[in-house]
TORSE-259790 format. One record per residue (C-alpha): z, y, x. Coordinates in pm, whole numbers, padded with zeros to 5 digits, always signed. Layout:
// TORSE-259790
ZYX
...
// end
This chain:
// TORSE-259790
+16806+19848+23118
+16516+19917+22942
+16485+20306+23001
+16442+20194+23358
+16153+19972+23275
+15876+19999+23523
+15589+19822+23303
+15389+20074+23141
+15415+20199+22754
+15123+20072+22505
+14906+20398+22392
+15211+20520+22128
+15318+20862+22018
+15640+20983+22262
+15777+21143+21968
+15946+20954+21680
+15831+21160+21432
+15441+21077+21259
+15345+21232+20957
+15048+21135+20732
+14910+21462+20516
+14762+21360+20172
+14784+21513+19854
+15048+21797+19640
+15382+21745+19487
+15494+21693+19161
+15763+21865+18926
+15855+21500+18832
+15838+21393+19170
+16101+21037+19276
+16230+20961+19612
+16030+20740+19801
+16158+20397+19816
+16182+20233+20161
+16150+19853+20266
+16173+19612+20555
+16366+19381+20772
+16688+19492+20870
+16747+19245+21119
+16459+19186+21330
+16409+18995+21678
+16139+19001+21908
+16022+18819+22177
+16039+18959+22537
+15800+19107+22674
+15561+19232+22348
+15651+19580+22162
+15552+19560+21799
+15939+19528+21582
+15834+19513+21231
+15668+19752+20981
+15893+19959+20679
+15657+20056+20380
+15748+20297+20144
+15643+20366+19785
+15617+20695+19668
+15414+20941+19378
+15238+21116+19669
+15109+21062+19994
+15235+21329+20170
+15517+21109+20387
+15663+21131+20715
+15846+20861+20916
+16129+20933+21161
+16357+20726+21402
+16704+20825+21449
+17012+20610+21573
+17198+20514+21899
+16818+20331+22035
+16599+20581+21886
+16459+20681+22281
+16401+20296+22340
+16100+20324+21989
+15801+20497+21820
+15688+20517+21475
+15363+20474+21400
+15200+20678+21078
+15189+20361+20916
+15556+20281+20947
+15508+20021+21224
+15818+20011+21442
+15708+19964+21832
+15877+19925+22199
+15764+20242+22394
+15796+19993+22660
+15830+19586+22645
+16178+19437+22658
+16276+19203+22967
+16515+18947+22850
+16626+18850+23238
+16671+19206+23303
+16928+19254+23036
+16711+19347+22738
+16849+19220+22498
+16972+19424+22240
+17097+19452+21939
+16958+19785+21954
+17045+20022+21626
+16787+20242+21493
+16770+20406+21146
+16373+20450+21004
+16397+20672+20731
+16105+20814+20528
+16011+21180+20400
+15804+21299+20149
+15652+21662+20070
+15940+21784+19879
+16208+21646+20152
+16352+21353+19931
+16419+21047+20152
+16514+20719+20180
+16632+20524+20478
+16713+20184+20633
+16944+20058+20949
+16798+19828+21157
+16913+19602+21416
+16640+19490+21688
+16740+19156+21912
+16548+19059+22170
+16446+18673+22236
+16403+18505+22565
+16065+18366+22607
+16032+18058+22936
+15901+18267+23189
+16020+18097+23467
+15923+17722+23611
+16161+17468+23478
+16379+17197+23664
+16151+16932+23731
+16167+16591+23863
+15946+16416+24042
+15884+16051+24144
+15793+15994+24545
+15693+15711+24735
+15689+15609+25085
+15343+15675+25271
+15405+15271+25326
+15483+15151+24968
+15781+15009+25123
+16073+15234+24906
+16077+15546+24659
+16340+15775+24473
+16348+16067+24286
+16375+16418+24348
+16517+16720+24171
+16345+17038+24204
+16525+17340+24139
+16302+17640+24065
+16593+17906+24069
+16717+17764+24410
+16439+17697+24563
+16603+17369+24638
+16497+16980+24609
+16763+16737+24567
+16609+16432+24694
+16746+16021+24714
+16779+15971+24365
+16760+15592+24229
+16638+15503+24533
+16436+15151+24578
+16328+14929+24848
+16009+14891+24604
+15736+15167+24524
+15583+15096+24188
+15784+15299+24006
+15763+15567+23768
+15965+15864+23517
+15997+15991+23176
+16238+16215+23024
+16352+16368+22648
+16552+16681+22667
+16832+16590+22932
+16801+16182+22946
+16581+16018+23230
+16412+15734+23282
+16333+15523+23522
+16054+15275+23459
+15977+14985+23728
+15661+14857+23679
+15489+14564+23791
+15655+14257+23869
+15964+14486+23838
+15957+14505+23504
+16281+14717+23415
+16398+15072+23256
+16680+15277+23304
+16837+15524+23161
+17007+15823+23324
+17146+16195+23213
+17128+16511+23418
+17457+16625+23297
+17562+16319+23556
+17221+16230+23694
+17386+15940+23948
+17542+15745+23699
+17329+15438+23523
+17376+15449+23165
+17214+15091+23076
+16914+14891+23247
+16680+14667+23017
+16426+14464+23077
+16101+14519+22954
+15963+14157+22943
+16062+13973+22571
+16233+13556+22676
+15863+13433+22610
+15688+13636+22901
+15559+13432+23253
+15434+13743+23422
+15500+14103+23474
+15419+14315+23183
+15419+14627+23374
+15527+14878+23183
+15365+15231+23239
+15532+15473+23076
+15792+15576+22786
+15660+15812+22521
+15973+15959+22303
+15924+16037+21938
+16329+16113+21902
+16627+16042+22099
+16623+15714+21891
+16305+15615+21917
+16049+15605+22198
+15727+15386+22269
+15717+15171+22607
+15348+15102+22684
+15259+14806+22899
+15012+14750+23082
+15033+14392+23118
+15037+14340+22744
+14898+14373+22397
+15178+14468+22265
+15386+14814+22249
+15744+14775+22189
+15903+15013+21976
+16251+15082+22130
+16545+15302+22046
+16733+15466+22395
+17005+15541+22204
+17082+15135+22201
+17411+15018+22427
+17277+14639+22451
+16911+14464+22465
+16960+14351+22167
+16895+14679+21961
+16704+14837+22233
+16365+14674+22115
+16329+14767+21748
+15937+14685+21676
+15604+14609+21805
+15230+14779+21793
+14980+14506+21802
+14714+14605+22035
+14537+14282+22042
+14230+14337+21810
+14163+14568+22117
+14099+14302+22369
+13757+14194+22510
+13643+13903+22495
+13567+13837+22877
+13939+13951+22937
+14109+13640+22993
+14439+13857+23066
+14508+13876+22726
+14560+14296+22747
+14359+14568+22646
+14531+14766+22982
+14670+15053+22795
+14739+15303+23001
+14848+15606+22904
+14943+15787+22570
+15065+16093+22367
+15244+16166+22075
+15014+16462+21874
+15024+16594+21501
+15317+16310+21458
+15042+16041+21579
+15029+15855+21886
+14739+15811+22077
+14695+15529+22269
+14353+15488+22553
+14292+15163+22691
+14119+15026+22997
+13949+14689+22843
+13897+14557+23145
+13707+14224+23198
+13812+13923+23387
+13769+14022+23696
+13918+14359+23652
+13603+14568+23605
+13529+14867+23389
+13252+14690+23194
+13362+14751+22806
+13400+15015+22604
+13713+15201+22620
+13892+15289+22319
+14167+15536+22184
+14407+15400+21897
+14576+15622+21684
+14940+15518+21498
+15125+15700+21262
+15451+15757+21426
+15672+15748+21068
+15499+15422+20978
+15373+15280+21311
+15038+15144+21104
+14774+15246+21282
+14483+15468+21098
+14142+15396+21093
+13950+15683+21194
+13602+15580+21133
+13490+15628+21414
+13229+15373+21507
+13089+15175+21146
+12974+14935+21386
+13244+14783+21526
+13575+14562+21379
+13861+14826+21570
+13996+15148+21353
+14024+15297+21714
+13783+15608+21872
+13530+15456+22112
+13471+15711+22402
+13186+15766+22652
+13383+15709+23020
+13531+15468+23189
+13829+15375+23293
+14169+15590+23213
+14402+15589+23477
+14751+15658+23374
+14867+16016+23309
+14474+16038+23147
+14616+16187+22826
+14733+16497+22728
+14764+16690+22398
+14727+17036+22329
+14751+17200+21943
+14516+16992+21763
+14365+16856+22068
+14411+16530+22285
+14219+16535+22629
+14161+16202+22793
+14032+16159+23144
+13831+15891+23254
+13775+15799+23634
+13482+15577+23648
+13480+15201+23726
+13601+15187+24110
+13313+14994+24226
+13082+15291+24046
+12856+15471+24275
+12819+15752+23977
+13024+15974+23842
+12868+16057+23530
+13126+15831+23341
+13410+16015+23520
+13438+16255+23168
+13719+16469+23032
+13655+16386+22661
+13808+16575+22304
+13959+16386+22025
+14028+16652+21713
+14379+16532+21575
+14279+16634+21221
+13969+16461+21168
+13932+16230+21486
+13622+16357+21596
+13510+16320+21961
+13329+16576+22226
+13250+16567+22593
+13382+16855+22710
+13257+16824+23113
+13143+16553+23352
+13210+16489+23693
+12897+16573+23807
+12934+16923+23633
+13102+17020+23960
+12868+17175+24208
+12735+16975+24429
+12922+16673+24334
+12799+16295+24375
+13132+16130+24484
+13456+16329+24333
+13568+16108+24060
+13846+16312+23802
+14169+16139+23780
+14417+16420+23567
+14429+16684+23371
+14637+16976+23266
+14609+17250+22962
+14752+17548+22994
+14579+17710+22701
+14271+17626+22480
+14029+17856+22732
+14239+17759+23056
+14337+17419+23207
+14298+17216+23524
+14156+16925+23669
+14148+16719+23988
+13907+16509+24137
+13903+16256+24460
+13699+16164+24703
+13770+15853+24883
+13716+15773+25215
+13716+15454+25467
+13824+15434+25838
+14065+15470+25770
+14107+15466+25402
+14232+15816+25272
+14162+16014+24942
+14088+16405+24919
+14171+16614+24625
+13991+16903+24496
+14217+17145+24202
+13949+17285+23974
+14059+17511+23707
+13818+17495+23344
+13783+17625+23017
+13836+17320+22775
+13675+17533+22476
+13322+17582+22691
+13334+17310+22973
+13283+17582+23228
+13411+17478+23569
+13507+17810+23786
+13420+17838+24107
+13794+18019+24209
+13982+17832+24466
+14317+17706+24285
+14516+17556+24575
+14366+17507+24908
+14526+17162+25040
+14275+17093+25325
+14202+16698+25368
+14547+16594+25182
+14568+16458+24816
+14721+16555+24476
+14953+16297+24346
+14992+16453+23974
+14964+16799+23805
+15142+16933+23462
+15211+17231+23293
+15580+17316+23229
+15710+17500+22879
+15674+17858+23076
+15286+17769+23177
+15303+17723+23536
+15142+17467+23692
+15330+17195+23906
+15097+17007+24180
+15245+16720+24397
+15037+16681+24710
+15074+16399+24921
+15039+16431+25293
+15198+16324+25620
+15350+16676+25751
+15499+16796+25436
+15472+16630+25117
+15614+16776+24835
+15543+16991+24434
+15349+17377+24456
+15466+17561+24166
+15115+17758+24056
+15133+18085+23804
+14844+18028+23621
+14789+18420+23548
+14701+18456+23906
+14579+18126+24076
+14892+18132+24334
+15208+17994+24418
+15511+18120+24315
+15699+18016+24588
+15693+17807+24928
+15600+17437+24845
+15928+17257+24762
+15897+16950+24996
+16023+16636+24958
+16101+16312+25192
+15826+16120+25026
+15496+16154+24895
+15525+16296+24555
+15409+16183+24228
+15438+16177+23857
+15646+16513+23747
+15885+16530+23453
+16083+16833+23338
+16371+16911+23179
+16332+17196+22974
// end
């Protein structure tokens, strides 16, 4: 209940009653006339309701709060409604809560209004995640549910003798995405999450080799984009299809994209975002022999016409796409926030540098492009490459970056948290893992920050609040090594 709140009250009057002395009355004096919402909802956890202005001859006025919920507010002396303290939506806060604000001037005429106050829920708990794992041997994988609430993981989901497999979901449907030389998506829904709903294939009659399809970015329940790897071309699909046939519903030509030593015939995309209803493709361009030795570029599309739009950024060269300063994406290397996409580059593997491993800024509205921090702006750094990022906010996100080792052949993950606005790097230790690695990392609608790491005693997701740099809760381990997240919110 919210007279047994426990947070403590903003700097407001304890009385309901403010008055505001001004000037003298008048023979001919009106009543003042009062106005404002008389339905109002706020979100949990602020205080400010709404403000009720009144016009009057004087300014001589005085506001007061009576009504069944007239201990639960304060008045300022300019009429702003407030929560003495902040409503809890879990806790039961949730109104409606009656009040009447009425308004006083010198000679005692009135006028008043009833209000109802509702209070909204605002995510401010993790959501139900899923996550892909795979066995330390690449020999199977399946899918896990996490369960925040529970503090349970419900693992053995589409589980494969094969490891190259990945998720997506859109509100409540999942899918499963087998990737190369598997070459297949299904679809699944958590109201039954065991039951297949339809598997396609993601190769057209024409194809001789894998196409090896990355990921699934949904525009709509009807219509999605499947990028592959293997190919220049993105097909446009609707999930909402029941037969192959009207599954694929379009194509995205990528192939003014690839280089000219590329004998593949792909420009490797490998990741992408929908932003500002445009999607933002980043591509490897990788050469013949599969090095990071062209330019990498980020196409933009217009989702309602799937032409893509020339953003000017280069005069030089014969692509409408962005040309940016690293090298080599990996998948999961984009990520939108507001007006904002964020790619991640890793540097070519064979690099012994990693001032090409960048987290670059592409501007939605105008497609201009910024560096926002290098690799080797972490201290001390001259073999942590950057693989993923995560944006909690546009003066908070995260980053990881590997280290790779030989003899045996291992990788090491370091969680650095940054301000994408600045570039700043802080030096406050995120989530100490020791010698294992991180898998993936996202931010969930409530802002907490979901981290698989991978290691042999007890793989499985940490659940970060990113007010305070620590976990929520014990790690939520799963049978495999954990990877790409999803989460159904």
């Amino acid at each position: 209940m919210l007279t047994l709140f426990k947070k403590s009250a903003l700097t407001l009057s304890l009385i309901s009653t403010l008055s505001v002395l001004g000037g003298c009355s008048s023979d001919n004096n009106e009543a003042p006339e009062l106005s404002g919402s008389l339905l109002v909802t706020v979100a949990e956890n602020t205080t400010v309701v709404s403000q009720y202005i009144a016009i009057d001859d004087g300014v001589d006025l005085t506001y007061t709060i009576t009504g069944t919920d007239q201990q639960l507010f304060a008045i300022t002396s300019t009429g702003v409604v407030e929560f003495i303290n902040a409503p809890d939506f879990e806790s039961g806060d949730t109104g409606p809560y009656n009040i009447t604000v009425t308004v006083t001037d010198a000679q005692g005429l009135t006028d008043s209004i009833d209000v109802a106050v509702n209070v909204g829920d605002e995510l401010d708990t993790p959501s139900l995640g899923l996550v892909q794992t795979i066995a330390t041997d690449f020999s199977s994988s399946q899918v896990a549910y996490l369960n925040y609430a529970t503090q349970t993981v419900d693992d053995g989901f589409y589980a494969k003798t094969q490891s190259d497999y990945s998720i997506n979901v859109y509100q409540t449907d999942v899918y499963h995405i087998g990737r190369f030389f598997i070459d297949t998506i299904s679809k699944y829904n958590t109201d039954d999450a065991s039951t297949e709903i339809w598997t396609y294939s993601t190769q057209d009659d024409s194809d001789s080799t894998t196409r090896n399809p990355y990921t699934l970015v949904s525009l709509s329940a009807e219509k999605a984009y499947l990028i592959r790897y293997g190919s220049d071309k993105v097909w446009i699909v609707n999930p909402q299809a029941t037969d192959f046939e009207n599954f694929k519903i379009g194509e995205i030509d990528l192939a003014s994209y690839v280089p000219e030593n590329n004998t593949a015939g792909t420009p490797s995309p490998s990741a992408a975002v929908i932003s500002d209803e445009k999607l933002f493709i980043v591509m490897q361009r990788l050469d013949a022999n599969f090095g990071s030795t062209n330019a990498v570029y980020l196409a933009v599309f217009d989702t309602a016409t799937d032409s893509e739009i020339e953003t000017n950024a280069d005069t030089t060269d014969s692509v409408m796409g962005i040309p940016l300063l690293g090298l080599n994406p990996l998948e999961n290397s984009v990520r939108a926030f507001e007006d904002k996409v964020y790619i991640t580059t890793r540097n070519s593997f064979s690099a012994v540098s990693v001032d090409q491993s960048l987290i670059e800024e592409v501007n939605t509205n105008d497609f201009s492009l910024s560096t926002v921090l290098s690799a080797a702006d972490i201290t001390n750094n001259s073999a942590k490459y950057i693989q993923s990022t995560a944006i909690v906010s546009d003066k908070k996100g995260y980053f990881f970056a590997n280290e790779t080792f030989f003899g045996p052949y291992r990788e090491e993950s370091t969680l650095y948290q940054f301000n994408p606005s600045t570039g700043e790097i802080s030096d406050e230790t995120v989530l100490d893992i020791d010698t294992n690695s991180i898998g993936f990392i996202d931010i969930d609608a409530a802002g907490f920050l979901w981290v698989s790491v991978r290691e042999d005693a007890a793989p499985g997701v940490e659940i970060i609040d990113t007010k305070t740099n620590t976990p929520l809760i014990n790690r939520l381990e799963t049978q495999l090594n954990p990877g790409v997240i999803r989460f159904i919110e």
